[in-house]
N, C-alpha and C positions, 0 to 999 in steps of 0.2 A: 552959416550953414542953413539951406533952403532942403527940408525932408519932403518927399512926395511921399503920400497916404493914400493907399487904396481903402476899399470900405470905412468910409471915414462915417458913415450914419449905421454901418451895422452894429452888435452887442460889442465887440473888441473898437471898434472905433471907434465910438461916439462916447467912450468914457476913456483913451487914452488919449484921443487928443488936446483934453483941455487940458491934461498933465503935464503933456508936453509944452503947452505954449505957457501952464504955468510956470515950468521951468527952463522958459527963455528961448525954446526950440522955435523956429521960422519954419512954419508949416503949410503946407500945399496941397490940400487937398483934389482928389480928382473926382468930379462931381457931373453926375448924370441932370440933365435940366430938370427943375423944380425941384430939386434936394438944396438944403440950408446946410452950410455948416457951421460947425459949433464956434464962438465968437474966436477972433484974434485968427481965425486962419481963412487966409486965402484961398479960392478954389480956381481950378480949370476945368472947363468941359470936354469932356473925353469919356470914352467907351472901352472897353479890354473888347470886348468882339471888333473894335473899329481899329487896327493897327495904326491908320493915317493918325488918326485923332492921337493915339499917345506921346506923336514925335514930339510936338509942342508942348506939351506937360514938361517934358525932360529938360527943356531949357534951364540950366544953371543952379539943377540940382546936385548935390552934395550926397544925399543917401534917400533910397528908397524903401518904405515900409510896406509889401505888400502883406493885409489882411483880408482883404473881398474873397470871399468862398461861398461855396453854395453847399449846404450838408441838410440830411432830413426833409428828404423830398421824394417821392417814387420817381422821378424823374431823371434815369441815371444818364440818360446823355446829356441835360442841362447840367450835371454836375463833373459829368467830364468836360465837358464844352466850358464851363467856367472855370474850374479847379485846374485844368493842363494849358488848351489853349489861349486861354485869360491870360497864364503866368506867362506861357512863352511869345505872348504878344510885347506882356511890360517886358520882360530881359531884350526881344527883338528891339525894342525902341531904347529901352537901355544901352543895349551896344551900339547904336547909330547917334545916340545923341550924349547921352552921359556914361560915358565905357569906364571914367573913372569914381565913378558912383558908390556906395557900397548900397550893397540890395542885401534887405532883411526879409525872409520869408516866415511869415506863423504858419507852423502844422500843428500836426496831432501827435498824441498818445497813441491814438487808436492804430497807428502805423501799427505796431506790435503786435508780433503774434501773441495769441491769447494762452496758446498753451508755453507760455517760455519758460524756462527750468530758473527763472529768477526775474526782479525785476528790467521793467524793458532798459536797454543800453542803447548807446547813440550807435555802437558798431554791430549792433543785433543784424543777422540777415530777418528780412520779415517780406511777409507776401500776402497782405489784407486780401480780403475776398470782397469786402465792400465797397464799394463804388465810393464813395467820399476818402477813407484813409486808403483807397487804390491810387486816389486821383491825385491825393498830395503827395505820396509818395512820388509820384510819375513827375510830377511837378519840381521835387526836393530833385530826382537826378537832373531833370532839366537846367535847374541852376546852377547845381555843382558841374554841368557841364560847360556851361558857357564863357568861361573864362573871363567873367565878372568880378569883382570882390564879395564874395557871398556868407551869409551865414544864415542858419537854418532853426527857426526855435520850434521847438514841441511842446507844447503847453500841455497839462494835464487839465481835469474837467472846470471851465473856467466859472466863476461864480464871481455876486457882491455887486452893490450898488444897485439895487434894487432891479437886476436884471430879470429876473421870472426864471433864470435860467435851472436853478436845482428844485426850484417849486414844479418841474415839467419831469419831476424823478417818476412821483407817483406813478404816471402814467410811462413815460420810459423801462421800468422794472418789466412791467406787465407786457408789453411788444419784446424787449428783448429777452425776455424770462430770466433774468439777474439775481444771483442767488443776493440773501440781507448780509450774508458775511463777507461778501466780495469786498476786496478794500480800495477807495479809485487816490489817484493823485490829484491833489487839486491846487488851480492859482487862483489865488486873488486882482481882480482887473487893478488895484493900485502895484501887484508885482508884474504884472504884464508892462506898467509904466516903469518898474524899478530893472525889467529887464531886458525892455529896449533902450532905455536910456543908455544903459551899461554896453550895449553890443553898437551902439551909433559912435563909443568911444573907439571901437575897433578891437576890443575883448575879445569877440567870440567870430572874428574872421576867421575866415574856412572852415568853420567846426558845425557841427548837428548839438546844438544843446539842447536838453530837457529841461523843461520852467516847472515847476513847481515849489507846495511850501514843503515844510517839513513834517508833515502827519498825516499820510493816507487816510484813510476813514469808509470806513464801514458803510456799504447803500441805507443799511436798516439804520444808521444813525442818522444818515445824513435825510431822509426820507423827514426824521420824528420832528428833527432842527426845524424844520417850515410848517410844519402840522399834518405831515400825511402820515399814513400807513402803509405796512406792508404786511403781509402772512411773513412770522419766524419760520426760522428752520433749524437744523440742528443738523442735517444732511450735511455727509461729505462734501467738501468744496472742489471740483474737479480743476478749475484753473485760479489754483488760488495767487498767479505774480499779472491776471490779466488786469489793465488799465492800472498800472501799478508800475510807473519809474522812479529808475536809481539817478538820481540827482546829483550825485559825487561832483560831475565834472562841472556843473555849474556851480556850484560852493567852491571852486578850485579856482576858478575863474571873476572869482567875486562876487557874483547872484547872493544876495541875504535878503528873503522875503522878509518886508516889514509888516505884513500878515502870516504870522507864520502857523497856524493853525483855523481851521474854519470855526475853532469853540473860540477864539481871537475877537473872528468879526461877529459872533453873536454877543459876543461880551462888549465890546465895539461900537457895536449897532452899525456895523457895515456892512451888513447881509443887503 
């Protein structure tokens, strides 16, 4: 099995691919010139804005991991121009070279609407207004259109391994004005590896699964875990199921985060 990896150097890349080729995966990286990748995997040079360039990547692939996306940028046309027309270049070269491929797409949480009467579900209708959870969404029907073997994950807020990524709370509370009781979902990058390994088996063909562990967590806890602060509050929570999924159906499906709590990787030391 030869997998193709998009964003193989961003936060989700550049720490599941060494999982994978620790366990045994032949991995392909697609790599813009002067990017390294991480040992044991091979790269090809190739573009998502270059359509020509991706035909050759596909050569004698087995399954593709797209993760490359572009989020937290004022810049919403690079984010639709990477997040829709990016994917429908790789499915465009997928169907011309590898049709029998299975293509794994990473999304969001943040699809969901904020005000849901529960937490988000994979058959939720949702209509993001933000340009990033617009773009994947746009992106998730693309694939389920193509008549690919698809499967679709939504990760909750991902963290761990010394990424910077919940250490950038502090300051994210304050731009999106986040109440400290909100409660988010979140994965650990070793279950992002525990849950693509699991869907490369063919588990989670044709399905929208949501990734996460088992213990949503509070912004004001999760803010104090890294050392920042935030003002308490004691105010009504107006949406209190936003960033906040129900996971049922990946536990049904066999997903068991082996970090199953973020008090886990502090206990851990895998923050």
């Amino acid at each position: 099995m030869t997998v193709l990896v998009t964003g193989a150097t961003g936060l989700v890349g550049a720490r599941l691919l060494p999982r994978l080729v620790e366990a045994g995966v032949s991995c392909r990286a697609i790599m813009r010139s002067g990017k390294e990748a991480p040992a044991g995997v091979s790269t090809v040079g190739a573009d998502l804005f270059d359509p020509d360039s991706l035909t050759d990547a596909m050569e004698g692939v087995s399954a593709i991991i797209h993760l490359a996306a572009v989020f937290r940028t004022p810049d919403t046309d690079l984010i639709w121009k990477s997040n829709l027309e990016g994917t429908r270049n790789l499915i465009a070269a997928a169907q011309a070279r590898a049709p029998e491929a299975r293509f794994i797409l990473a999304s969001t949480s943040n699809v969901y609407d904020a005000s849901n009467p529960h937490p988000g579900r994979e058959d939720d209708a949702a209509d993001p207004q933000q340009a990033y959870p617009a773009s994947k969404l746009a992106a998730e029907k693309a694939l389920r259109e193509s008549g690919l073997n698809w499967s679709i994950q939504r990760f909750g807020f991902v963290y761990g391994d010394k990424d910077g990524h919940l250490e950038e709370l502090s300051r994210l509370v304050t731009s999106f004005k986040m109440h400290p009781a909100q409660r988010m979902s979140l994965v650990h990058h070793r279950d992002i590896a525990t849950a693509m390994s699991l869907a490369l088996t063919g588990a989670m063909d044709g399905r929208i699964v949501n990734i996460a562990d088992e213990a949503p967590t509070s912004i004001y806890e999760l803010v104090g875990l890294v050392g920042g602060t935030m003002e308490p509050s004691s105010t009504p929570l107006d949406n209190p199921w936003r960033l906040h999924m129900d996971v049922s159906l990946a536990r049904r499906l066999g997903f068991q985060p082996v970090v199953r709590t973020v008090y886990q990787a502090v206990q851990e030391r895998l923050m």
